[in-house]
KEPAFI-121932 format. One record per residue (C-alpha): residue number from 1; chain; x negated, y negated, z. Coordinates in Angstrom, 1 decimal, m for minus. Layout:
% residues N
R  num  chaine      px      py      pz
R  NUM       A       X       Y       Z
...
% end
This chain:
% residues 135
R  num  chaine      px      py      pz
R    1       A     0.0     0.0     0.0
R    2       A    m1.4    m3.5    m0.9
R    3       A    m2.5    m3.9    m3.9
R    4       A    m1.9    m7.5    m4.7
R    5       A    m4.2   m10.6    m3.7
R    6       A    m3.8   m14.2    m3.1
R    7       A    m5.6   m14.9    m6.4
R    8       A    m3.8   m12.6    m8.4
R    9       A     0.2   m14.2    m7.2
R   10       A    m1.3   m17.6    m8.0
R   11       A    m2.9   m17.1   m11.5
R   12       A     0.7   m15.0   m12.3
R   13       A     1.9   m16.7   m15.0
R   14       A     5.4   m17.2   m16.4
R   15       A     6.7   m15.0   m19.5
R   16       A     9.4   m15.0   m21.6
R   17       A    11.5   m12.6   m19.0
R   18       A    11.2   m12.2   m15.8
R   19       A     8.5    m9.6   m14.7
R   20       A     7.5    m8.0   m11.5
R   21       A     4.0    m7.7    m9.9
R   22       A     4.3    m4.2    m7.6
R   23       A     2.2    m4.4    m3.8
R   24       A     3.7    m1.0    m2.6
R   25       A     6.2     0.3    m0.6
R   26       A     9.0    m1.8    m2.3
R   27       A     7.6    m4.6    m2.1
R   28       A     7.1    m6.7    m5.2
R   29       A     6.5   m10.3    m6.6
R   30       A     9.3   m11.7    m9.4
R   31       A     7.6   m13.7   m11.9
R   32       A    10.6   m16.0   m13.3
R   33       A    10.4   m17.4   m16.5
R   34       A    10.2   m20.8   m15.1
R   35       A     7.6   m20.2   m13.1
R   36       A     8.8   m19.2    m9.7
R   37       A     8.0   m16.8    m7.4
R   38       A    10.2   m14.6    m5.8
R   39       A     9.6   m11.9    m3.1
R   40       A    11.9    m9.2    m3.1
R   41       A    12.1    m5.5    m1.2
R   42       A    13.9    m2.5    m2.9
R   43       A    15.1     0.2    m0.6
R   44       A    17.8     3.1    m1.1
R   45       A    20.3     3.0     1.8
R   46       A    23.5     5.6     2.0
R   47       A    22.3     6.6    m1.3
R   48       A    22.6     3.0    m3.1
R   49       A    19.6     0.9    m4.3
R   50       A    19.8    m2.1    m2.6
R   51       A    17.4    m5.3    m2.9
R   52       A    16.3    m7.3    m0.3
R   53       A    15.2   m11.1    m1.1
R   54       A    12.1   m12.3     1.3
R   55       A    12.0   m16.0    m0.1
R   56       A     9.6   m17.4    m2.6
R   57       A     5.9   m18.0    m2.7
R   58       A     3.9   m19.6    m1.5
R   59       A     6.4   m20.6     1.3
R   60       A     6.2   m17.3     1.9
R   61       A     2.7   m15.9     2.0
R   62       A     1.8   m12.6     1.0
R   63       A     0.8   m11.5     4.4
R   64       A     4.6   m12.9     5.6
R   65       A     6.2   m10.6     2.9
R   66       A     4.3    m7.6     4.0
R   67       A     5.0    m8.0     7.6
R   68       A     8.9    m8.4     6.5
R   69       A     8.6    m5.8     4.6
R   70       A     7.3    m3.4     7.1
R   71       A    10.2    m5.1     9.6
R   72       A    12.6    m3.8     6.7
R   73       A    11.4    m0.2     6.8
R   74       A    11.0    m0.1    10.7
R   75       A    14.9    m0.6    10.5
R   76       A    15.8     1.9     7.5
R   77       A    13.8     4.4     9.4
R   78       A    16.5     3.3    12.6
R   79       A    19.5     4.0    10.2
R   80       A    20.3     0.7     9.8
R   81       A    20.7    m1.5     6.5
R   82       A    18.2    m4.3     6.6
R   83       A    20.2    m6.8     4.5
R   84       A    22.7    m6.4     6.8
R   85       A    20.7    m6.5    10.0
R   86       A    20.2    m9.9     8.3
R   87       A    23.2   m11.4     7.6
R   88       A    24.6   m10.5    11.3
R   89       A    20.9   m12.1    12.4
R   90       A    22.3   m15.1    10.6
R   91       A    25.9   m14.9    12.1
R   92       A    24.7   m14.9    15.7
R   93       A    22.7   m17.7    15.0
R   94       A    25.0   m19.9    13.6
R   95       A    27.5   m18.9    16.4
R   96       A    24.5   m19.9    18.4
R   97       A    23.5   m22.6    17.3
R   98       A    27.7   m24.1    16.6
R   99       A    28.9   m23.1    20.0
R  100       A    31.6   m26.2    19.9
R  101       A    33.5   m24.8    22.8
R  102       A    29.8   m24.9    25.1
R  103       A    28.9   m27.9    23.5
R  104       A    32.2   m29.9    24.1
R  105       A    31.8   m28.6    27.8
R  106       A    29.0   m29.7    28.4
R  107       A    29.5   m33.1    27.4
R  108       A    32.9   m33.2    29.4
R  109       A    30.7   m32.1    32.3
R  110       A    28.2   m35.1    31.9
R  111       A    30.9   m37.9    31.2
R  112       A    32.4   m36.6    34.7
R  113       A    28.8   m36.7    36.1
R  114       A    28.1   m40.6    35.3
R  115       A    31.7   m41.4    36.2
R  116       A    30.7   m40.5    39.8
R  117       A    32.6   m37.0    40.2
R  118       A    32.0   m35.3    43.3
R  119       A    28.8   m33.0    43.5
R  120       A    31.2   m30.2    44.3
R  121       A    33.8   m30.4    42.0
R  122       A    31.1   m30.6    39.5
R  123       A    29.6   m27.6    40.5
R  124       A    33.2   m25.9    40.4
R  125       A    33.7   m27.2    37.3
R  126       A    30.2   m26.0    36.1
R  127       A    30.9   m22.5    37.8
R  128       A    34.1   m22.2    35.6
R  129       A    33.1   m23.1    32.4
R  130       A    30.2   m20.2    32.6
R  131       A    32.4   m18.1    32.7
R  132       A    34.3   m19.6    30.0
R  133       A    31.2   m19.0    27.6
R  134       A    31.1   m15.9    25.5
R  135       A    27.8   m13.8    26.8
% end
């Protein structure tokens, strides 16, 4: 496994069609006719190919690819579907990071705070609203 180099992705250059430069494993560079660089991953998962996209170089380095790539196979080997492991990844952190009900707490908390609630009730409040949160 590894059989591409630095120097070899950037001297790639674009052809008519797309083409793809192998490193192993799955792992390969797409050569786009416009010039970009595309990292994908193809695996076989219940029986169906499936491709994985990793980003593009050189935002993504070679090294970064590899690692994501052995990530991907750590997870197959598990019995679970990378590209999905990802997309629920990118649910929970959007859920996360959008948490409007937390947010809207905590903001209701602090406007209670500076207009001089008592320590108590704040703390009640506080104590309530945790368990309000999803966990």
């Amino acid at each position: 496994m590894g059989t591409l180099f630095v120097t070899t992705i950037a001297s790639a250059k674009p052809h008519e069609r797309d083409y793809k430069l192998s490193d192993g494993g799955g792992l390969y560079l797409l050569v786009r006719p416009t010039g970009t660089k595309l990292w994908r991953f193809n695996y076989r998962y219940l029986e169906k190919h499936r491709t994985l996209a990793f980003g593009a170089w050189p935002e993504v380095s070679l090294a970064d690819a590899r690692v994501r790539r052995d990530d991907a196979r750590r997870l197959l080997a598990a019995g679970t579907d990378p590209s999905h492991q990802q997309k629920v990844d990118a649910a929970r952190a959007r859920v996360a990071e959008n948490d409007t009900f937390k947010l809207v707490a905590e903001e209701w908390v602090a406007k209670n705070m500076r207009e001089g609630m008592a320590e108590i009730t704040l703390s009640k409040l506080r104590w309530l609203l945790d368990k309000a949160y999803p966990s």
